[in-house]
C-alpha positions in Angstrom: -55.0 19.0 77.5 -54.5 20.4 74.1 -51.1 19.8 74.0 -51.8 16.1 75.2 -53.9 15.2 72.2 -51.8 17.2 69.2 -49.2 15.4 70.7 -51.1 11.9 70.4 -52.2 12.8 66.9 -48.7 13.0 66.0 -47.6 9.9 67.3 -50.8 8.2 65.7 -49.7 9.7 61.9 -46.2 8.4 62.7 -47.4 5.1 63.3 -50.2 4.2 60.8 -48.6 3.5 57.7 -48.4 6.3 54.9 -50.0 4.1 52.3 -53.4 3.3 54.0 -53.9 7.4 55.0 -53.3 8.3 51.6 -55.7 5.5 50.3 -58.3 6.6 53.0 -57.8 10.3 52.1 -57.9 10.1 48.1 -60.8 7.6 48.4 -62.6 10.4 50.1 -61.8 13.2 48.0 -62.6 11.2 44.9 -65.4 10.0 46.5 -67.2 12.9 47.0 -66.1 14.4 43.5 -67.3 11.3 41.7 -71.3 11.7 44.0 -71.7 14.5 41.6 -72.7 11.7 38.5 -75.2 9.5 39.4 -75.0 5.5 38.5 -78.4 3.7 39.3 -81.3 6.2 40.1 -84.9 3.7 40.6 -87.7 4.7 43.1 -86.0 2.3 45.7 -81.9 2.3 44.7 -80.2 5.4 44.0 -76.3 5.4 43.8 -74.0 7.4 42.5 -70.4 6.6 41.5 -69.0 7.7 44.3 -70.3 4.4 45.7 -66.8 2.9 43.4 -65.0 4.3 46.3 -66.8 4.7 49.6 -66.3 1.2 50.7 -62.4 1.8 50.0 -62.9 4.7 53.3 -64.7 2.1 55.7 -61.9 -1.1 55.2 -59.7 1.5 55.9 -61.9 2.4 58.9 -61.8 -1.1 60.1 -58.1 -2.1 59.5 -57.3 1.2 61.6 -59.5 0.2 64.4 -58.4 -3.5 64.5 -55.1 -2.3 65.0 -55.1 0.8 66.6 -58.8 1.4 68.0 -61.5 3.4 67.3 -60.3 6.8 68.8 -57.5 6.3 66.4 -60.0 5.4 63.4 -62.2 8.6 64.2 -59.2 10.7 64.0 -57.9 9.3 60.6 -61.1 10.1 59.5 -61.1 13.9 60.5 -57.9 13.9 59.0 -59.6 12.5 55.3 -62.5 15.2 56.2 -60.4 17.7 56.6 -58.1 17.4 53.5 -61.4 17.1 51.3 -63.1 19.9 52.7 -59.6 21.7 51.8 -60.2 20.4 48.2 -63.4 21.4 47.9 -62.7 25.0 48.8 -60.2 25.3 46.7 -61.7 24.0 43.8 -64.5 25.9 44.4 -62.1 29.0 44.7 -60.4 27.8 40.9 -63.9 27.5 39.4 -64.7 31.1 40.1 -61.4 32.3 37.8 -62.3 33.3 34.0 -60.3 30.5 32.2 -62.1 28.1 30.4 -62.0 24.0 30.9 -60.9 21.8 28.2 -63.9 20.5 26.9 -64.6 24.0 26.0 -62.3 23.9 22.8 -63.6 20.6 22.0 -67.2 21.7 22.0 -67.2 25.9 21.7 -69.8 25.9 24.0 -69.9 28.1 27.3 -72.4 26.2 29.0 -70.3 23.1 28.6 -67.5 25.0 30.8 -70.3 26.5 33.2 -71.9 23.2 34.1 -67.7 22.0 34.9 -67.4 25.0 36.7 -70.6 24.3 38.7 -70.0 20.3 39.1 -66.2 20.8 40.0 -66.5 23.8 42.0 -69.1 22.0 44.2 -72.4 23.3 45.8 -72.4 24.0 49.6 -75.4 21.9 50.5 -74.2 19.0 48.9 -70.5 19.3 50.6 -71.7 20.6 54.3 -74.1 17.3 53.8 -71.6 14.6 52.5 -69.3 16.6 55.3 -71.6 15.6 58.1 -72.8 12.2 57.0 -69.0 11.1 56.8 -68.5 12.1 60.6 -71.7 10.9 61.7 -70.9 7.0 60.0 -67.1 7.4 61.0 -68.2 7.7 65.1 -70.7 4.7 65.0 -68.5 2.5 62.4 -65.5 3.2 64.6 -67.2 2.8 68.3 -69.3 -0.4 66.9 -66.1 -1.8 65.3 -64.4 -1.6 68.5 -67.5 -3.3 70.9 -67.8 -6.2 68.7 -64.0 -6.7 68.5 -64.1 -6.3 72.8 -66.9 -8.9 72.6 -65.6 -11.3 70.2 -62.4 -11.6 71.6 -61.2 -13.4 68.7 -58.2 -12.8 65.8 -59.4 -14.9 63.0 -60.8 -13.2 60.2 -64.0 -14.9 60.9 -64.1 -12.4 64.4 -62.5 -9.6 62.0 -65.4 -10.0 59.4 -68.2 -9.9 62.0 -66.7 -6.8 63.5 -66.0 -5.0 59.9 -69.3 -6.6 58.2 -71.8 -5.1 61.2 -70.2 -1.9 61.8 -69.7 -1.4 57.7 -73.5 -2.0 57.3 -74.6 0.2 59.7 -72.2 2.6 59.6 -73.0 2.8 55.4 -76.6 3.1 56.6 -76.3 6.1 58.6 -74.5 7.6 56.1 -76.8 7.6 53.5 -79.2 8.3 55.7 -77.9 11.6 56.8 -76.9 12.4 53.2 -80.7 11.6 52.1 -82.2 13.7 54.8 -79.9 16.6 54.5 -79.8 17.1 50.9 -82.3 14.4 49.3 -84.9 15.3 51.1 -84.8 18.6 51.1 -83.4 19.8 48.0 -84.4 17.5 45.8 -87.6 16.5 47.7 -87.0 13.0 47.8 -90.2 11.5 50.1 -89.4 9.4 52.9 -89.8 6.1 51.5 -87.3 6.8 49.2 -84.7 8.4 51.7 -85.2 5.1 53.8 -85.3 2.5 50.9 -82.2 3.9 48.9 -80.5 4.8 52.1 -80.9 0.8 53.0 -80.5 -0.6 49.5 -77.4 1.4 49.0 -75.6 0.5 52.2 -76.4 -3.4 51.3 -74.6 -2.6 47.7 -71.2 -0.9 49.6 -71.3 -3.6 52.5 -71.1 -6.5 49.7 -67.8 -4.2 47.7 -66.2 -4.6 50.8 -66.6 -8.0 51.7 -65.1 -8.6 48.3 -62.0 -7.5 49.3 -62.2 -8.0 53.4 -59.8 -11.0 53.2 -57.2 -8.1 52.3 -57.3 -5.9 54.7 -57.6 -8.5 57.1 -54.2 -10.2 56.2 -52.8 -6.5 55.8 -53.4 -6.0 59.4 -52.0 -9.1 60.7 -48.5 -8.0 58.8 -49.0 -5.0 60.9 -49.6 -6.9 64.1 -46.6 -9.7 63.0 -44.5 -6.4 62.6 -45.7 -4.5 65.7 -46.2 -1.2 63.8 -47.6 1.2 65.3 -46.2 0.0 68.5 -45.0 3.6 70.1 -48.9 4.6 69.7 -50.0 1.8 71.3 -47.9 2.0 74.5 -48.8 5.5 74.9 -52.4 5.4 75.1 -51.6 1.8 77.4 -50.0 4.6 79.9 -52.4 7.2 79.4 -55.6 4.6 80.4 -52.8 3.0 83.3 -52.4 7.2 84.5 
């Protein structure tokens, strides 16, 4: 069984190509490095600048599951969780070494370099938070994705925007939604008005980034159709569902 799906997993990172993994990953490294500076923070809108980036993660999402499905999406995104979670430990680990940061020998001041050491070196309520909200939004924007594409039944990029646009929003939704209550809410003792309005608000400002540049991924994935990449993935999981 085990053996079954590493082998599947390699197939899949053989067959989506290199430079939309490495976008998806470093958008969610970066990402989650950048939520440490907020952008807009009102009573009903908070964002932070990691918001630049998050929509990069979920047209990634999209094009994945267009092509290759939502089991393939989900996995693509363990794979992005996985590397940042790897990032994050190890800047964590850097952050605890003596040496002092840059900005130190501009300003002489230590607690210059302790706040970079705290910001880089992350805190462990905000990461295991940001960790679970990405899975969480990665499941339903991949499994929604996928329905509406089954219903639909369409390739225009009309069909591809309602599939993206509906599974984006909500997807964006739950994901500030499980950020809010994880570590807003509790931490920072946001009430729940404002971990319901910012977590709406904010997924309505991500969903319209990505519509900017839908008509992009869209026409990416029909070269990758035109081009039948990925077509060794796609034939095995046509044989596993036929077995």
């Amino acid at each position: 069984m085990l053996r079954g799906v590493l082998a599947d997993y390699k197939v899949l990172l053989r067959s989506v190509p290199a430079p939309t993994v490495t976008l998806f990953v470093v958008s969610v490294i970066v990402m989650n490095l950048m939520a440490n500076k907020e952008l807009i923070n009102t009573p009903y809108l908070a964002l932070d600048c990691g918001f630049a980036l998050s929509w990069v993660s979920f047209l990634c999402m999209d094009m994945i599951c267009k092509r290759f499905g939502a089991r393939a999406s989900i996995e693509i995104s363990l794979l992005a969780l996985g590397a940042n979670l790897a990032v994050c430990a190890l800047l964590a680990l850097l952050c605890m070494t003596p040496g002092m940061w840059g900005a130190y020998y501009d300003t002489a001041s230590t607690q210059v370099n302790d706040a970079l050491n705290a910001t880089i070196g992350g805190t462990w309520y905000v990461v295991l938070g940001s960790s679970c909200a990405m899975l969480c939004s990665s499941v339903v924007n991949s499994l929604l994705n996928q329905a509406i594409g089954a219903l639909t039944k369409k390739d225009t990029f009309g069909a591809f925007a309602l599939r993206s646009y509906v599974s984006t929003g909500l997807a964006q939704f739950v994901d500030n939604l499980v950020f809010a209550l994880m570590v807003s809410h509790v931490f920072f003792g946001w009430s729940m008005v404002q971990v319901l309005a910012c977590s709406l608000t904010g997924a309505v400002a991500e969903l319209l980034c990505e519509v900017l540049l839908s008509p992009v991924g869209y026409k990416v994935v029909r070269g990758w159709e035109r081009e039948n990449v990925g077509a060794a993935y796609l034939r095995r999981q046509k044989e596993s569902v036929q077995r």
